[in-house]
VEXDREN-2710 file (C-alpha; in Angstrom, 1 decimal):
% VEXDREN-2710
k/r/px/py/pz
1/UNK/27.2/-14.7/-7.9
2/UNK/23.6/-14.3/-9.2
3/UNK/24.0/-11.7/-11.1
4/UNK/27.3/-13.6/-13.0
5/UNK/24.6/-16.6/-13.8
6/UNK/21.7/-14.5/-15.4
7/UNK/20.0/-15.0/-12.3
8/UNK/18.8/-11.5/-11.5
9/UNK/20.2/-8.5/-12.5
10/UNK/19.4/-5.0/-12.6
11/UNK/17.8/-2.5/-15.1
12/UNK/20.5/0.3/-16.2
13/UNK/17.7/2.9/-16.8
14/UNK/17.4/2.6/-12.8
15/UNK/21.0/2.4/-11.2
16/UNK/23.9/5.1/-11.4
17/UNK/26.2/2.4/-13.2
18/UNK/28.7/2.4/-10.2
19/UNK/29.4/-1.0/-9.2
20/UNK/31.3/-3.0/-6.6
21/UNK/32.0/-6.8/-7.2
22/UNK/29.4/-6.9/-10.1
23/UNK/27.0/-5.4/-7.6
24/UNK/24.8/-1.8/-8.3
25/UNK/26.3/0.6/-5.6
26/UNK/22.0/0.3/-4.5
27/UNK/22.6/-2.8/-4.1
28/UNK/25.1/-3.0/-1.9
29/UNK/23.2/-0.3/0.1
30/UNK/20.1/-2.3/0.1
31/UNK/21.9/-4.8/2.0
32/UNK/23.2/-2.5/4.1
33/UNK/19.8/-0.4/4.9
34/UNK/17.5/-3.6/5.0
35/UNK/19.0/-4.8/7.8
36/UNK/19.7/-1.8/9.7
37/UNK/15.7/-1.1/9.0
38/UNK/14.6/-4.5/9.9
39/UNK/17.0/-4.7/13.0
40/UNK/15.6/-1.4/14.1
41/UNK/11.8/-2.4/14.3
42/UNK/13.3/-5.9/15.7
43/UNK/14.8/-3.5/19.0
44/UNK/11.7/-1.3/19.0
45/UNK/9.4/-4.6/19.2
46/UNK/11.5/-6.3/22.0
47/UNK/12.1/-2.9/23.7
48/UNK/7.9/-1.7/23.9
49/UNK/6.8/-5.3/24.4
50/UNK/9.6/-7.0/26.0
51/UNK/6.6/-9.4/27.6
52/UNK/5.4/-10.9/23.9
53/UNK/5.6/-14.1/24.6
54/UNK/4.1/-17.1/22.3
55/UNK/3.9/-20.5/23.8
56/UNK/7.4/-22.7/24.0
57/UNK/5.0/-25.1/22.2
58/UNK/3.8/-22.7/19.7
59/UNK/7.2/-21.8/18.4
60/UNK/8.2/-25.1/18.6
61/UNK/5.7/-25.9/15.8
62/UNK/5.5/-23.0/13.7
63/UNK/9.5/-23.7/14.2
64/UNK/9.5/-27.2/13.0
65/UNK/7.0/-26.6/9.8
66/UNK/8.5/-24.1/8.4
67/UNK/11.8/-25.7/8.3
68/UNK/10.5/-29.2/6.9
69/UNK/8.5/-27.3/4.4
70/UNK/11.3/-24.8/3.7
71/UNK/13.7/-27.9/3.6
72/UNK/11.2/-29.7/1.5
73/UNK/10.4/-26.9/-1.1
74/UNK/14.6/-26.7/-1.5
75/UNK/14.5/-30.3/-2.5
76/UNK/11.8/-30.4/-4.6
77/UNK/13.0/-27.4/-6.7
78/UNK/16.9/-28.1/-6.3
79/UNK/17.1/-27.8/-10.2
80/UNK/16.3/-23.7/-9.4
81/UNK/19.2/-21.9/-8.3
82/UNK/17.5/-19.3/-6.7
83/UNK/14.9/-21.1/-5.5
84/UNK/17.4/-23.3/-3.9
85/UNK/19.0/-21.0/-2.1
86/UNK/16.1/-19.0/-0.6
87/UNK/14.4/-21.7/0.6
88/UNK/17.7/-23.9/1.9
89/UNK/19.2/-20.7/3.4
90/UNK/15.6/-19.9/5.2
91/UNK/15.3/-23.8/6.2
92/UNK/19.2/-23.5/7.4
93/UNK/19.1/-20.2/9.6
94/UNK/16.1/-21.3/11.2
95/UNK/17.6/-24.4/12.3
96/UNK/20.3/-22.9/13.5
97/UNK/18.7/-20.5/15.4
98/UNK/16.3/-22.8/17.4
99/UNK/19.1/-24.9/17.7
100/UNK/21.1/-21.5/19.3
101/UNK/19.0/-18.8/20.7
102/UNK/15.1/-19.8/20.5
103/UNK/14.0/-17.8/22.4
104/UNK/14.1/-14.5/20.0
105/UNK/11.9/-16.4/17.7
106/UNK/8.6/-14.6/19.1
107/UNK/9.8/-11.4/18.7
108/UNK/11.7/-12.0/15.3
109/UNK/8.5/-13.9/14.0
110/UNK/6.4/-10.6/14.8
111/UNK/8.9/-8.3/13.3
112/UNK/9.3/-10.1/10.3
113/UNK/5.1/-9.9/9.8
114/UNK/5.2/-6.3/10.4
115/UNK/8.3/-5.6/8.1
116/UNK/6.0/-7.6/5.3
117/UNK/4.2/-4.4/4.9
118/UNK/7.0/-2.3/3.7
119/UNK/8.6/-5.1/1.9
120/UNK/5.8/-5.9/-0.4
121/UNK/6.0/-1.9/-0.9
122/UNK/8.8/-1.3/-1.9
123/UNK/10.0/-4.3/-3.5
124/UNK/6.7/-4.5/-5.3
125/UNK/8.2/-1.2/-6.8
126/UNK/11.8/-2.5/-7.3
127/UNK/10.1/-5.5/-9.3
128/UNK/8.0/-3.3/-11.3
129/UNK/4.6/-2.4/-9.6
130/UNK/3.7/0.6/-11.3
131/UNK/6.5/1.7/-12.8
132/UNK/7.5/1.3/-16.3
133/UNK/9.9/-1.9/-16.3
134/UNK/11.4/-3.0/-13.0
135/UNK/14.3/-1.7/-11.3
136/UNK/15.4/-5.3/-10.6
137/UNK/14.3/-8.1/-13.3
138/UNK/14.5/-12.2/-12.1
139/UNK/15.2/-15.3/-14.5
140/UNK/12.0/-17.5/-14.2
141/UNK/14.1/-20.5/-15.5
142/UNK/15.7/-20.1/-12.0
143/UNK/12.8/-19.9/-9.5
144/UNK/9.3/-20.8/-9.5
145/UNK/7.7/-18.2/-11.7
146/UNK/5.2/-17.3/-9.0
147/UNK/4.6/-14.2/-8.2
148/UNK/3.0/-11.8/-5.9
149/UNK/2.0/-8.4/-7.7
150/UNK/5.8/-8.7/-9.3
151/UNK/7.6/-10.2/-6.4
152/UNK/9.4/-13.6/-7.0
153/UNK/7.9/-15.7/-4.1
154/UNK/11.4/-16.2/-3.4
155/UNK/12.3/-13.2/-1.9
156/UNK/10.0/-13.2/1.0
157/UNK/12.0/-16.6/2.3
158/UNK/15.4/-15.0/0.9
159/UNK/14.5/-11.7/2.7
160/UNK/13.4/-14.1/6.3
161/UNK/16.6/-15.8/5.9
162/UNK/19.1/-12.6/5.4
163/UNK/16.8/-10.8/8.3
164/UNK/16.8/-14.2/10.5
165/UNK/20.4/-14.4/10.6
166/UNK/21.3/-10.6/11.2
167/UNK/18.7/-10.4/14.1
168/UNK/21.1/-13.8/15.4
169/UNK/23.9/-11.9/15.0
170/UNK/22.8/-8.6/17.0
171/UNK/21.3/-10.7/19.6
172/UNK/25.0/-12.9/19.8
173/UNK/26.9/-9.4/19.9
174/UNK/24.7/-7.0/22.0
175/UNK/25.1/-10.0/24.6
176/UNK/28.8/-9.8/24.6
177/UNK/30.7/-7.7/27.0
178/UNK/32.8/-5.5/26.2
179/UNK/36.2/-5.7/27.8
180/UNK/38.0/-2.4/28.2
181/UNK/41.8/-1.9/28.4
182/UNK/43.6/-1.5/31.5
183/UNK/44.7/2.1/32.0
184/UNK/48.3/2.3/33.2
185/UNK/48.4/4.6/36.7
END
């Protein structure tokens, strides 16, 4: 969808020109291997420090800030498609989630500052940090036109919002039994 609209898109000096729904085969990856990272540190974190704990009341405030000022920043900058979308879709997911299953939110809050190291890495390079051009080029008439090295400041709430909702997910289906089939004797 973004990439249809001018949105973002991708540099072909960069990408092998194999392509699935309009998509850079990396692309697709990246939204494969994010995750799967991300998820990863998320099970390590909970697994070496299963007692991290921050107050009910803490979370409950970080909680509620960032989804009025996630909320409020998607209002303000409707007009911005991807700006929009990051910060609706982080505002939403959060919501849902305290709504759902608050009580991951300490351990997803601490992953998602530790996997800020790495992000600002790597997509620092993919946006053009010392490289010649980027890898992956942004419309400013579609988000804020702030930046952090060459990072939209988008994609830190788009990135908290994808990772948000697939640590729900793992959480939602590592909980589920498993129900295996009768044998017949």
């Amino acid at each position: 969808m973004f990439t249809e609209k001018g949105i973002w898109g991708f540099n072909p000096d960069y990408v092998t020109g194999i392509y699935l729904y309009n998509l850079p085969i990396e692309e697709v990856l990246f939204f494969i291997c994010i995750p799967f990272a991300s998820l990863f540190t998320w099970h390590v974190l909970k697994k070496n420090l299963p007692s991290f704990q921050l107050s009910s009341r803490l979370i409950r405030i970080i909680t509620i800030f960032f989804i009025v000022a996630f909320a409020i920043m998607a209002m303000m900058f409707y007009q911005k498609a991807y700006t929009f979308y990051a910060f609706s879709m982080a505002a939403i997911s959060l919501l849902f989630v305290y709504l759902k299953k608050k009580e991951m939110l300490p351990h997803f809050y601490l992953m998602y500052v530790i996997i800020l190291i790495p992000f600002f890495i790597v997509n620092g390079i993919l946006t053009g940090t010392g490289i010649e051009g980027e890898v992956v080029w942004y419309n400013d008439q579609e988000n804020l036109g702030v930046r952090m090295l060459t990072i939209p400041v988008e994609d830190t709430f788009y990135g908290f919002a994808l990772l948000l909702l697939n640590a729900f997910l793992m959480e939602v289906f590592s909980g589920r039994k498993v129900i295996q089939p009768e044998t017949k004797r």
